[in-house]
Biopython code that builds the backbone (N, CA, C, O; Angstrom):
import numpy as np
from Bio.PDB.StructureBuilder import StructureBuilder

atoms = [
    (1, "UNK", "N", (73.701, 94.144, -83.643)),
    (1, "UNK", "CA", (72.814, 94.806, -84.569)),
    (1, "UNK", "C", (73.139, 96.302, -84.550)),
    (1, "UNK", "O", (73.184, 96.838, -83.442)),
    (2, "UNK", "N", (73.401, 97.138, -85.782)),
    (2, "UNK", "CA", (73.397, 98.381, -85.968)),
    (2, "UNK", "C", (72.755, 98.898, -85.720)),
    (2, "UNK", "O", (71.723, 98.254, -85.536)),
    (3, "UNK", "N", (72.632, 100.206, -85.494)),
    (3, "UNK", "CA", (70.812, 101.424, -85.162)),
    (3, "UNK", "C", (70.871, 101.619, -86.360)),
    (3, "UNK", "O", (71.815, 101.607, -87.150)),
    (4, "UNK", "N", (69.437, 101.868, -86.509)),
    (4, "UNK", "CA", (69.133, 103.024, -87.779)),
    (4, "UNK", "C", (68.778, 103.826, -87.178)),
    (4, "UNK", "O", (68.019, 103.811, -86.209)),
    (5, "UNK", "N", (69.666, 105.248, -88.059)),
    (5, "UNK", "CA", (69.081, 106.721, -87.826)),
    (5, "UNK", "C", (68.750, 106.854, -89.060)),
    (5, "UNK", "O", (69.150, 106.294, -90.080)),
    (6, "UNK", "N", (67.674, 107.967, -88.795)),
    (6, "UNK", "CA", (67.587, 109.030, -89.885)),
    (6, "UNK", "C", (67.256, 110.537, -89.743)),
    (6, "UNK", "O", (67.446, 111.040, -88.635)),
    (7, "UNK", "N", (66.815, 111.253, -90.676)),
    (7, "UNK", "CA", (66.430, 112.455, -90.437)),
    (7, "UNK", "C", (65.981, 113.054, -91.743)),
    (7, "UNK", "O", (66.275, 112.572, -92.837)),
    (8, "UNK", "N", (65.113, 114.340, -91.528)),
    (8, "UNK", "CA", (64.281, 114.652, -92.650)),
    (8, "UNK", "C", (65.318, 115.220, -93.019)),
    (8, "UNK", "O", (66.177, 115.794, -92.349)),
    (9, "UNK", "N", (65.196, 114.973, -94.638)),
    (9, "UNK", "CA", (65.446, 115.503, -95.678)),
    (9, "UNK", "C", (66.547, 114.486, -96.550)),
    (9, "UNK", "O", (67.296, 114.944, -97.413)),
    (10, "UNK", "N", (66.515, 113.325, -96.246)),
    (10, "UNK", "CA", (67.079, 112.408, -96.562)),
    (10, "UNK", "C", (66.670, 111.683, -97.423)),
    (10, "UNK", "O", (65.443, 111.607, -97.488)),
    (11, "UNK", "N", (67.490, 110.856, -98.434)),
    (11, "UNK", "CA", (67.227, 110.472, -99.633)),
    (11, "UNK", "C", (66.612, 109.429, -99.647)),
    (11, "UNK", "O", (66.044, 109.127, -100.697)),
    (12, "UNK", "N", (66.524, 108.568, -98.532)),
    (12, "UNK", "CA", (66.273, 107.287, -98.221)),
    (12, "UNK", "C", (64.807, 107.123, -97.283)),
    (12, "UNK", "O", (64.398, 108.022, -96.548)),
    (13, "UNK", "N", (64.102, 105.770, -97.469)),
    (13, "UNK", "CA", (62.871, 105.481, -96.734)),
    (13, "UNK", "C", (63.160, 105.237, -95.541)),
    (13, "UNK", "O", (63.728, 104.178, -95.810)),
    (14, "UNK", "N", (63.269, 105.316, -94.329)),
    (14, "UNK", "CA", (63.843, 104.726, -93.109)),
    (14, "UNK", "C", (63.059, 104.338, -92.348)),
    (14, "UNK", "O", (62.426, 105.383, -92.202)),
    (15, "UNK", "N", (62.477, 103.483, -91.588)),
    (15, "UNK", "CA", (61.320, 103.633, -90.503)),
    (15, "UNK", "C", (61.674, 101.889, -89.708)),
    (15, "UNK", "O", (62.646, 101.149, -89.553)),
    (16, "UNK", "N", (60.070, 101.899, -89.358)),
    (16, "UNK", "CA", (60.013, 100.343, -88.349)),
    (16, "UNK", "C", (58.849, 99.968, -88.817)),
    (16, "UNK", "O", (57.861, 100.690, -88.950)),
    (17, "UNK", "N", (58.954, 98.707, -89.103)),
    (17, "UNK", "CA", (58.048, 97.817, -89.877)),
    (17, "UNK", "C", (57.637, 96.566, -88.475)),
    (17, "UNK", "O", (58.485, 95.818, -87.989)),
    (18, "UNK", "N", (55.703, 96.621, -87.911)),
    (18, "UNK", "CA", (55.657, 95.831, -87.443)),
    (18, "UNK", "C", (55.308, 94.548, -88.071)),
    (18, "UNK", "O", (54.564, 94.465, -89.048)),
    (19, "UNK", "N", (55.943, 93.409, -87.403)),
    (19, "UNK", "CA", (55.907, 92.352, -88.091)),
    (19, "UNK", "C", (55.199, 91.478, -87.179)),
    (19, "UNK", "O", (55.498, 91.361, -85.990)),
    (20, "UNK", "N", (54.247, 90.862, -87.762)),
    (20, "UNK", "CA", (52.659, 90.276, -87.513)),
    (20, "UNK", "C", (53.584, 88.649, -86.556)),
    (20, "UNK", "O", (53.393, 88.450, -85.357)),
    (21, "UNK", "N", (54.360, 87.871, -87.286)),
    (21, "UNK", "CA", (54.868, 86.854, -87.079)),
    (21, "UNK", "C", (55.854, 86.914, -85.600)),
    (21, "UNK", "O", (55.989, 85.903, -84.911)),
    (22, "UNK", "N", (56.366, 87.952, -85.314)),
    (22, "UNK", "CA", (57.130, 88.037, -83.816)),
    (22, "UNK", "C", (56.616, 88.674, -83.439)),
    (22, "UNK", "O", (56.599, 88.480, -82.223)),
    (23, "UNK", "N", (55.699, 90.009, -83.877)),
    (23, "UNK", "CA", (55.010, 90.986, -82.203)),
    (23, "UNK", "C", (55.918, 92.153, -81.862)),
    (23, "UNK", "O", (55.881, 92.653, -80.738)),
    (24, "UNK", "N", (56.663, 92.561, -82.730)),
    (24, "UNK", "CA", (58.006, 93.453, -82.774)),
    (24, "UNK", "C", (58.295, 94.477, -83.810)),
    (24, "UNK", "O", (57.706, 94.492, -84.892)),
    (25, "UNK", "N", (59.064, 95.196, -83.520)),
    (25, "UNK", "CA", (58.738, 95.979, -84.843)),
    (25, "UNK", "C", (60.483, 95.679, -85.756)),
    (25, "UNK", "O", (61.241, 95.126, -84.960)),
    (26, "UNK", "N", (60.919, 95.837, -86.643)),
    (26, "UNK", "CA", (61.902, 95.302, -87.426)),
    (26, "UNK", "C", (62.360, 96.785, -88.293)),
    (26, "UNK", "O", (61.604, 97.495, -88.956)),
    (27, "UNK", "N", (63.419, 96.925, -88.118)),
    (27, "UNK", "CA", (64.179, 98.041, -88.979)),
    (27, "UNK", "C", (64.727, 98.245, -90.220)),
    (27, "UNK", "O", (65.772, 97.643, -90.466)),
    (28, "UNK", "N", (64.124, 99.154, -91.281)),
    (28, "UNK", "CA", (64.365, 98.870, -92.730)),
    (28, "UNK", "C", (65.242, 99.988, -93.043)),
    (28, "UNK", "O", (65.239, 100.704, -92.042)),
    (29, "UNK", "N", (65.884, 100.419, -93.811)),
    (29, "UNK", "CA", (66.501, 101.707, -94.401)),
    (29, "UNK", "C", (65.825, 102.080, -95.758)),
    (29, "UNK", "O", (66.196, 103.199, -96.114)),
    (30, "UNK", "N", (65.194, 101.660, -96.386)),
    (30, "UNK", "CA", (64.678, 101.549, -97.968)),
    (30, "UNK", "C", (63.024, 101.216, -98.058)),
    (30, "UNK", "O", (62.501, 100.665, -97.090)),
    (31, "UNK", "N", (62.371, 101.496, -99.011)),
    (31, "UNK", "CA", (61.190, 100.942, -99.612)),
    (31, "UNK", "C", (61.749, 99.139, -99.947)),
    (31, "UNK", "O", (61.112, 98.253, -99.377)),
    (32, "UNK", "N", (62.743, 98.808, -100.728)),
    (32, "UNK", "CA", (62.888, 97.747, -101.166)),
    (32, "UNK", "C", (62.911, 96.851, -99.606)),
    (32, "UNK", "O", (62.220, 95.833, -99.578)),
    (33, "UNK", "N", (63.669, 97.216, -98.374)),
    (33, "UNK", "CA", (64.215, 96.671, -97.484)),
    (33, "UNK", "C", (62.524, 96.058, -96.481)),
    (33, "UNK", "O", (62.188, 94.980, -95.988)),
    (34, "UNK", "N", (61.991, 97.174, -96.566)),
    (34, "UNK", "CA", (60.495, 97.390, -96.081)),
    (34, "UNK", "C", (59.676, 96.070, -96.905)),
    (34, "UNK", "O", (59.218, 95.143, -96.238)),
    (35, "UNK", "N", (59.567, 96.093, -98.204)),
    (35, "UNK", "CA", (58.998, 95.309, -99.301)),
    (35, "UNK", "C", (59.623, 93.874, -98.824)),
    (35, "UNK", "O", (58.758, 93.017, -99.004)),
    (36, "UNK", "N", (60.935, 93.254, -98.228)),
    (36, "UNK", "CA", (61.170, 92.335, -98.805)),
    (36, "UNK", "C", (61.197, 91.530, -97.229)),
    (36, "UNK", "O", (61.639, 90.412, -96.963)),
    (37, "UNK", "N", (60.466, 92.685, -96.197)),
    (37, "UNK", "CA", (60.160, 92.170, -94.527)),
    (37, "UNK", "C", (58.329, 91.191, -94.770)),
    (37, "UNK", "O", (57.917, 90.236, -94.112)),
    (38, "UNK", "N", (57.850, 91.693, -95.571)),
    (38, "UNK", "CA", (56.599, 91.109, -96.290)),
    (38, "UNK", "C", (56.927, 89.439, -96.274)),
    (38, "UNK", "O", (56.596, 88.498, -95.552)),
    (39, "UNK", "N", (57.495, 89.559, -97.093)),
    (39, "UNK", "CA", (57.502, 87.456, -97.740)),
    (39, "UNK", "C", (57.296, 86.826, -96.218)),
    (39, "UNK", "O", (56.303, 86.215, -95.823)),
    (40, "UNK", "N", (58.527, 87.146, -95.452)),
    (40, "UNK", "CA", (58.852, 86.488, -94.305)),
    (40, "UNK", "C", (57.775, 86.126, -93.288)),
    (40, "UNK", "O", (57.418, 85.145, -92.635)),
    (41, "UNK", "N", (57.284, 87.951, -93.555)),
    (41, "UNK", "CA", (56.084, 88.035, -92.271)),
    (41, "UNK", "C", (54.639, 87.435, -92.638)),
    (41, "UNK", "O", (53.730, 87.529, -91.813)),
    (42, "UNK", "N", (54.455, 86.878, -93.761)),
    (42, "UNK", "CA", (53.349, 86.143, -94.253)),
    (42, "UNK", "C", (53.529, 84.515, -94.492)),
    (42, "UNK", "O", (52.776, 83.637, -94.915)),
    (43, "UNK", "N", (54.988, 84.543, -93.983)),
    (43, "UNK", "CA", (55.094, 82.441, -93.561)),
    (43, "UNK", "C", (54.886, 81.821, -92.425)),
    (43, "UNK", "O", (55.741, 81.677, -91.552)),
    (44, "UNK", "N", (53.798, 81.442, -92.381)),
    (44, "UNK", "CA", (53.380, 81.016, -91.177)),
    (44, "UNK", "C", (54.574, 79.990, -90.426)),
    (44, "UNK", "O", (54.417, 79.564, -89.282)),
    (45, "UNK", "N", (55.760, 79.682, -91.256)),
    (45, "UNK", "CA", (56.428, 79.247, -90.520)),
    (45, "UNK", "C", (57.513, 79.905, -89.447)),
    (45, "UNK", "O", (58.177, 79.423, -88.529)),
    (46, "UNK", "N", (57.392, 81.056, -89.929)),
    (46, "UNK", "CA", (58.289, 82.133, -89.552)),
    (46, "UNK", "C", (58.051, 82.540, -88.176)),
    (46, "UNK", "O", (57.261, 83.423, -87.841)),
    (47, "UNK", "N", (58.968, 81.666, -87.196)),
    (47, "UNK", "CA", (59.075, 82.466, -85.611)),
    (47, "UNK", "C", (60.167, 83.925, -85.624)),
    (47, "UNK", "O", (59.748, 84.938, -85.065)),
    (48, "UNK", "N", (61.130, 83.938, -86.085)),
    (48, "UNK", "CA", (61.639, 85.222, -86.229)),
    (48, "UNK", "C", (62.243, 86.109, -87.459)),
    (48, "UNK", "O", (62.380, 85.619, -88.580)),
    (49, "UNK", "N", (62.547, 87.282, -87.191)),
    (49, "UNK", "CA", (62.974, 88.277, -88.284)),
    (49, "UNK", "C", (63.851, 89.165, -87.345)),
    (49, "UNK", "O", (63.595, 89.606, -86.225)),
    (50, "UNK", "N", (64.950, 89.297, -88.123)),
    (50, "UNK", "CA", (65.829, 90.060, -87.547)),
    (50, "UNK", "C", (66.902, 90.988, -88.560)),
    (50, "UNK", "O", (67.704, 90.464, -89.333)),
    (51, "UNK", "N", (66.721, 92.559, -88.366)),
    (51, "UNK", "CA", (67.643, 92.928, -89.570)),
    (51, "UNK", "C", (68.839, 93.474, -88.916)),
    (51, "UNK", "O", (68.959, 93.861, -87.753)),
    (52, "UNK", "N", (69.703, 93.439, -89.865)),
    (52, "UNK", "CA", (71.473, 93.329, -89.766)),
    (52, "UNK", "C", (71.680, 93.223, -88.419)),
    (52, "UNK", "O", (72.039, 94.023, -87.555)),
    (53, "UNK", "N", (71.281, 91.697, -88.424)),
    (53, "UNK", "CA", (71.963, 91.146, -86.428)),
    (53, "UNK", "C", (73.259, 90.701, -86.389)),
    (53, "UNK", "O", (73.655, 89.933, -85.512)),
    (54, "UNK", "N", (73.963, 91.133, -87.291)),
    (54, "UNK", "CA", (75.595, 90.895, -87.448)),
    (54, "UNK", "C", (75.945, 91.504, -88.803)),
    (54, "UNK", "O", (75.344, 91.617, -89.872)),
    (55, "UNK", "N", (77.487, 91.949, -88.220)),
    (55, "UNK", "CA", (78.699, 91.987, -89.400)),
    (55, "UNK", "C", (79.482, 91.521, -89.675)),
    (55, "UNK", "O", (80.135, 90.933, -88.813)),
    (56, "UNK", "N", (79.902, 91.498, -91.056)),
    (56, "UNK", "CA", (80.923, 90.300, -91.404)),
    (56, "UNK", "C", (81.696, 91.392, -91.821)),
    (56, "UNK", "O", (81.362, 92.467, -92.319)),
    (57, "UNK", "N", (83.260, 90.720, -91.403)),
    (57, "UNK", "CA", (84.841, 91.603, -91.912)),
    (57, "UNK", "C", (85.592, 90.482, -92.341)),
    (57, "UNK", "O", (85.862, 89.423, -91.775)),
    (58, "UNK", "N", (85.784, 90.792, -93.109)),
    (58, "UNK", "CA", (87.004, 90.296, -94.214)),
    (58, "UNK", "C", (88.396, 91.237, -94.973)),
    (58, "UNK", "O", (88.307, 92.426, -95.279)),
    (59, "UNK", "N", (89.377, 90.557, -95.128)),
    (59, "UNK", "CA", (90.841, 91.184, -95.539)),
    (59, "UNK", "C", (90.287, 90.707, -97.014)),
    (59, "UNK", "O", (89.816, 89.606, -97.295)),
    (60, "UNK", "N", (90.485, 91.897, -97.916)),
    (60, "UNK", "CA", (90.670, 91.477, -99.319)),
    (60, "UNK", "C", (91.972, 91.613, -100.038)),
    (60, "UNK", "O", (92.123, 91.815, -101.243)),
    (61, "UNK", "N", (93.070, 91.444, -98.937)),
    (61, "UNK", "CA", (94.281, 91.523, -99.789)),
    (61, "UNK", "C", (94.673, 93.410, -99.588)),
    (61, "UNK", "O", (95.713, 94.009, -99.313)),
    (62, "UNK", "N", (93.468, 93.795, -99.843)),
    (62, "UNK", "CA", (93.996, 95.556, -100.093)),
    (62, "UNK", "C", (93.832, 96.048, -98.595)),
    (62, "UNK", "O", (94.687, 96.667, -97.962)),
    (63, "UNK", "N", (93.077, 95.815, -98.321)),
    (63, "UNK", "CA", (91.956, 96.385, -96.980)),
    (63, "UNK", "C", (91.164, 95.564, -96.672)),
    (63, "UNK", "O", (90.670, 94.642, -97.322)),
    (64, "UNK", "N", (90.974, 96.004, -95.292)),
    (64, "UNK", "CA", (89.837, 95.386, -94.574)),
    (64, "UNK", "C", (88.129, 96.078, -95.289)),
    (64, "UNK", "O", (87.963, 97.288, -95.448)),
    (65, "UNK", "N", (87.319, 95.296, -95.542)),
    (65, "UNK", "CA", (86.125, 95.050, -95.579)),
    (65, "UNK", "C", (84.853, 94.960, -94.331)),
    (65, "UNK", "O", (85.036, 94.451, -93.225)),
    (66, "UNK", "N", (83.947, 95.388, -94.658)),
    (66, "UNK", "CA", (82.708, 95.138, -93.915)),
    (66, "UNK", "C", (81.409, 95.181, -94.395)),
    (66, "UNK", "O", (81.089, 96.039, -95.218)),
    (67, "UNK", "N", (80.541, 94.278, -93.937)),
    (67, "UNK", "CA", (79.309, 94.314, -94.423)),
    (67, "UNK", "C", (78.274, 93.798, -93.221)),
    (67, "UNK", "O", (78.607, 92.830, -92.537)),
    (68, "UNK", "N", (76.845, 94.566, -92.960)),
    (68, "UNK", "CA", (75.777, 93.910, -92.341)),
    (68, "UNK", "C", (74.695, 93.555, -93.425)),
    (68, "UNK", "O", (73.919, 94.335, -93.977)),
    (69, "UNK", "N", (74.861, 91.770, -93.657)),
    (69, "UNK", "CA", (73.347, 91.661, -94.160)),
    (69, "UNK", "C", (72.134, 92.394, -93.716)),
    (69, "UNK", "O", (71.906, 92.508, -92.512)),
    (70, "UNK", "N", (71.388, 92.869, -94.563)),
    (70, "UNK", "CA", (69.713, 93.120, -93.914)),
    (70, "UNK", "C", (69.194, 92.239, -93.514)),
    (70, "UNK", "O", (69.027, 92.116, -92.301)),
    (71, "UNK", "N", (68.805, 91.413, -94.317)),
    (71, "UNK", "CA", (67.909, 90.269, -93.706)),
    (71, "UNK", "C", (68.865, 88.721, -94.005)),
    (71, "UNK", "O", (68.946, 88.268, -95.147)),
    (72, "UNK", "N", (69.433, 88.144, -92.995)),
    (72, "UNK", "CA", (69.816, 86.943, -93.537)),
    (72, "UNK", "C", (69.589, 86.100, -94.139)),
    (72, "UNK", "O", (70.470, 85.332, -93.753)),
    (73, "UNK", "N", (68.854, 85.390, -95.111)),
    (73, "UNK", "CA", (68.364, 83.704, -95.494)),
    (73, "UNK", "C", (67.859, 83.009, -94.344)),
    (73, "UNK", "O", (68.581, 82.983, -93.347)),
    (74, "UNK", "N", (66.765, 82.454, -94.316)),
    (74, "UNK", "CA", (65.875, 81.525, -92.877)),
    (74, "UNK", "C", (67.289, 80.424, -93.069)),
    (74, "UNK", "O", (67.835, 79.878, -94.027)),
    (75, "UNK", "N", (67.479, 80.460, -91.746)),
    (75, "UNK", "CA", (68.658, 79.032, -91.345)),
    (75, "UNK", "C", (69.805, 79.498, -90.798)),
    (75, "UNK", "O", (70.557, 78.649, -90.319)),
    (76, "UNK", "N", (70.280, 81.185, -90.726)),
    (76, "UNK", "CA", (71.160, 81.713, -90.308)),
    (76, "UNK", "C", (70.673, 82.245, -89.429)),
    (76, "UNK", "O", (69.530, 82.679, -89.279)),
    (77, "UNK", "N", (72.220, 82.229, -88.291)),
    (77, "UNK", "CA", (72.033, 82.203, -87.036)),
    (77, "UNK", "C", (71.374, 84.055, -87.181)),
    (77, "UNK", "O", (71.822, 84.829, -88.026)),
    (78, "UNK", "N", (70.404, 84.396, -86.285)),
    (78, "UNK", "CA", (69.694, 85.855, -86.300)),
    (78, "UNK", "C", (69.095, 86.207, -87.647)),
    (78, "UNK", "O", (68.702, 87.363, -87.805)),
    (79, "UNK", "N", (69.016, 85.566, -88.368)),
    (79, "UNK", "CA", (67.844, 85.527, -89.453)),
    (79, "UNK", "C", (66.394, 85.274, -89.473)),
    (79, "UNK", "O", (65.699, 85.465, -88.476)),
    (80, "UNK", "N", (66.051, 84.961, -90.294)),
    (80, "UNK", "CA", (64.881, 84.694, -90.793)),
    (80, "UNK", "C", (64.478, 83.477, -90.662)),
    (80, "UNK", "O", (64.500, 82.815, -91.699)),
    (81, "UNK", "N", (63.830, 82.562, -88.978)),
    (81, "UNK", "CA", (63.908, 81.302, -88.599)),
    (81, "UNK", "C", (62.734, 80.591, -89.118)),
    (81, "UNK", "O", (61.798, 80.928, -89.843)),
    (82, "UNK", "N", (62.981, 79.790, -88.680)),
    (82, "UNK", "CA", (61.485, 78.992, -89.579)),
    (82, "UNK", "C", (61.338, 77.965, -87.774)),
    (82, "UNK", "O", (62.168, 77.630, -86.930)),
    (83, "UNK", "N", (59.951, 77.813, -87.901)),
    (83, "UNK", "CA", (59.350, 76.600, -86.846)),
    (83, "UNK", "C", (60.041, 74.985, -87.549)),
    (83, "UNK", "O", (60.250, 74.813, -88.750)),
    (84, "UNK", "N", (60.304, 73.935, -86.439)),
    (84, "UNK", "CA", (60.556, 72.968, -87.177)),
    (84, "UNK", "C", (58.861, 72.145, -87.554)),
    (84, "UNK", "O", (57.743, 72.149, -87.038)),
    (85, "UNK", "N", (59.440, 71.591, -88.591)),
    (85, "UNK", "CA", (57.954, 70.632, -89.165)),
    (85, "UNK", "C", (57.912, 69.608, -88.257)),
    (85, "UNK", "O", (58.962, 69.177, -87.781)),
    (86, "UNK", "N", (56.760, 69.122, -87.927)),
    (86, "UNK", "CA", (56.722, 67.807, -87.394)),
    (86, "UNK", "C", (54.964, 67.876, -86.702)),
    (86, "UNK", "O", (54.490, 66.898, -86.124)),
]
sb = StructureBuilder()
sb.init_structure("model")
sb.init_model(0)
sb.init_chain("A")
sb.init_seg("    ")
for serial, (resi, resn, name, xyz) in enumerate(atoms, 1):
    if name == "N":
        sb.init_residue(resn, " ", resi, " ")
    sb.init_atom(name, np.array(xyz, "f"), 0.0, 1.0, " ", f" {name:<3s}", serial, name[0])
structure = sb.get_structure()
């Protein structure tokens, strides 16, 4: 997982969002990123939340690539888990 920094005077929302469903607090860079820790943290199925708990690198032929999802899709490994039903 990456850190977030920030610092005043910056263009961006940055902070820690506690999340009701793990007891933890969760790291956003944005208003949108902040907004979209909501859905998750109001599914009662939801044992965890985790933002950019990995990076993905890829060769595109030109260069190497990189990216950290924010929030993964529930079902990926350090994502957004769900309790099983039963």
């Amino acid at each position: 997982m990456r850190p977030f920094r920030w610092s005043r005077g910056e263009r961006h929302f940055a902070g820690w969002y506690w999340a009701a469903a793990t007891g933890q607090h969760v790291g956003f860079e944005s208003w949108l990123d902040r907004d979209r820790l909501l859905l998750p943290d109001f599914d009662p199925q939801v044992t965890g939340i985790a933002s950019q708990p990995f990076r993905l690198y890829w060769h595109d032929g030109e260069r190497e690539r990189r990216h950290a999802p924010d929030y993964p899709p529930r079902g990926w490994l350090g994502g957004s888990h769900r309790r099983p039903r039963g």
